[in-house]
N, C-alpha and C positions, 0 to 999 in steps of 0.2 A: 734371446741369447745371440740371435743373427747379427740383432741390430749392435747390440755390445761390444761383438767381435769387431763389427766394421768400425765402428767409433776409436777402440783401440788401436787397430790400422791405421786410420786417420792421423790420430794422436802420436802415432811412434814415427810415421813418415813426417808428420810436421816437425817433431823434435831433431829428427835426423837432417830435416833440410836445412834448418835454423842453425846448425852446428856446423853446416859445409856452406852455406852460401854467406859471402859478405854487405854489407849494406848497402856499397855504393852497386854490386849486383843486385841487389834486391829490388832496391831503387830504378833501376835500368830497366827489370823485369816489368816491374808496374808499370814506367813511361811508355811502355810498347803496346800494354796492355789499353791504357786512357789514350795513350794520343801516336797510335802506329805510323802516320803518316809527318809528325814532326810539326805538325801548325801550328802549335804552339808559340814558337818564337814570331812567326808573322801572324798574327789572333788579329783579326779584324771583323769584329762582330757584335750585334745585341741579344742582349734575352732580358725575360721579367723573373724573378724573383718574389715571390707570394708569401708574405709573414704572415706566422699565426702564432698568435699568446695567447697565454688564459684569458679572459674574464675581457678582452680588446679587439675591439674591430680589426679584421684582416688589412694589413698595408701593402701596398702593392709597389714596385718599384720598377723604372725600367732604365736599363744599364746598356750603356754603350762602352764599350773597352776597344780601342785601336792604339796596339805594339806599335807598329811601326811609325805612325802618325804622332804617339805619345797625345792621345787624347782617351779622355772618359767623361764622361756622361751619368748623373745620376739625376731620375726623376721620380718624382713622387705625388702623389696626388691625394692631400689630405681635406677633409670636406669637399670643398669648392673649388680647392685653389689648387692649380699646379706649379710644384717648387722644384727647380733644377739646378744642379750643380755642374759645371763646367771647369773641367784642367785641360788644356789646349797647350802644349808643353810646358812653358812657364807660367802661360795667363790664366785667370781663375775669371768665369764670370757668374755670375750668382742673379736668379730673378723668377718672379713669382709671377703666374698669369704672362707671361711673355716679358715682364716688366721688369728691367733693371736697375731702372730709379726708386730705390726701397732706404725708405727711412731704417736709420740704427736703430729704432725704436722697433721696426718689422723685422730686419734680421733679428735682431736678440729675441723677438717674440717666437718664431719660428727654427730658432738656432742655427741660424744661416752664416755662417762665416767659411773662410778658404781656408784654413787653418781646418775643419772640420772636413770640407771638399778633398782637401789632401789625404785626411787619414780612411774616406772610404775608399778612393782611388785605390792604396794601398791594402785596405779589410778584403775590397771586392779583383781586385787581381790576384790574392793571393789567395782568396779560398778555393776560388774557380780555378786557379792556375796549378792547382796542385792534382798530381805528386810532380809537375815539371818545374814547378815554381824552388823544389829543392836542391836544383842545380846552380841558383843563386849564387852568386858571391857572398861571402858573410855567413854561408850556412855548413855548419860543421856535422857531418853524417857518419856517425858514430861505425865503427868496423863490426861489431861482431851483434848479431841478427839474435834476437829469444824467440822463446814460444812461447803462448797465454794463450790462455783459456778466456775471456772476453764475454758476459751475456751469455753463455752456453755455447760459444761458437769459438770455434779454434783457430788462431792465426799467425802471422811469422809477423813480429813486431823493430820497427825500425827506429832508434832513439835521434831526434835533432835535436841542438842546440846552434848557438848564433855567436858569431863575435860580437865584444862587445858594443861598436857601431852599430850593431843593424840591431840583434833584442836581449833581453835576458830570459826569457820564455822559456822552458823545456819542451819539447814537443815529441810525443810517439805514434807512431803512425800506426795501421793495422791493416793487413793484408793478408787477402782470401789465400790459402797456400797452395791450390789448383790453379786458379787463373792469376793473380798478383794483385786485382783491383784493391781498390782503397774500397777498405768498409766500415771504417774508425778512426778520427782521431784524437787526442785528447793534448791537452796543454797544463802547466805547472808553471807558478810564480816561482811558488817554493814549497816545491816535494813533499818537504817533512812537515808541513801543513795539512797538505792533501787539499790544497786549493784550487782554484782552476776549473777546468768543464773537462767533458766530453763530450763530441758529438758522433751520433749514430747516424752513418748513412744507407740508404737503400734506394735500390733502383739505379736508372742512366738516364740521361739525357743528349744526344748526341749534338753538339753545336759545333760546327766549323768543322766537322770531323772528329772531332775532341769526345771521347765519351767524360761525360761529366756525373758526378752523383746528382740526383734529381731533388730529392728527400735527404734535410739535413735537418735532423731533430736534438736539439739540445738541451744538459742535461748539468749540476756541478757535481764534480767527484767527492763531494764531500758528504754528500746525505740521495745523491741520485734524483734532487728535485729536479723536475720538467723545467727548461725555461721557452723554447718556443723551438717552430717548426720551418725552415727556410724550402719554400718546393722554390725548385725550378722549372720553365716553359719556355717553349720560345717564342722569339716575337715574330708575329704572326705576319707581316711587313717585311720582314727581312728575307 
């Protein structure tokens, strides 16, 4: 009965918060919460990145992200070989085993192209970057905050979407309504599909000052299948 009582608490103060705070406060609350110190905008750092899928070897990745510099770095090391990607503000350089003399025949085999380079630069500053990555230009953050019930856990839920330049994606974010942290979020093509993912976060990872989620397990909204599990760490060099 204790426990009941307190869950109802919980539940009437979330609904209450949700009805008096606005988005772009909510949003403010979190950034203080992950990145108190503002490092964000000057991010000069690495970390690794640890995939797990079903039934497939773990891939490991090691990511270099520098704002200021407008560089990124992604490395991989499959069997034998280490394959890297390089954005160096405009320049793109691409090479396997140190080697960037690679036949079209090797890129296509290994799906090596800057066209690709480009779009993790963009997957990996912006997962990592977030909840400050929502201050973007392009990102429209909806005014008025709900409450959900999530997995069995209760939270203050924040709606994005994009102009049309930047995406057509729906994105809801989900946050803890005691501390503000990001502990969910989920994406739409198109809603009335019920397409798209979500991911469950848990844990931190502290890099550059930044509290980041550590454990990023994904999932699609549409049936709850598993699709894989992103940990973060850091790099131990750095």
């Amino acid at each position: 009965m204790k426990n009941l009582t307190f869950f109802l608490l919980v539940f009437a103060s979330t609904i209450a918060l949700a009805q008096t705070i606005t988005g772009p406060e909510l949003l403010k609350r979190s950034i203080q919460f992950h990145d108190p110190n503002n490092n964000w905008e000057t991010f000069d750092g690495s970390f690794i990145v640890s995939m797990k899928m079903p039934n497939k070897p773990e891939r490991q990745s090691n990511i270099t992200i520098s704002l200021p510099k407008e560089y990124f770095s992604l490395q991989t090391i499959k069997d034998s070989l280490v394959i890297e990607s390089v954005i160096n503000k405009l320049d793109c350089t691409l090479s396997i085993n140190g080697s960037t003399d690679l036949s079209e025949t090797l890129k296509k085999e290994h799906n090596l192209n800057c066209k690709r380079a480009n779009l993790f630069k963009d997957y990996y500053t912006y997962l990592y970057g977030l909840p400050m990555k929502l201050n973007d230009e392009g990102t429209i953050i909806h005014p008025n905050v709900t409450q959900k019930i999530f997995k069995g856990k209760d939270y203050l839920v924040l709606k994005a979407t994009y102009s049309k330049e930047v995406g057509k994606d729906t994105w809801y974010f989900y946050f803890n309504p005691e501390t503000f942290a990001m502990e969910v979020y989920q994406f739409f093509k198109d809603e009335t599909k019920n397409d798209g993912e979500y991911i469950l976060l848990t844990e931190l990872e502290t890099i550059n000052g930044i509290k980041m989620p550590k454990n990023r397990a994904w999932y699609y909204n549409k049936n709850d299948k598993y699709l894989a599990t992103d940990i973060l760490s850091k790099n131990a060099s750095k």
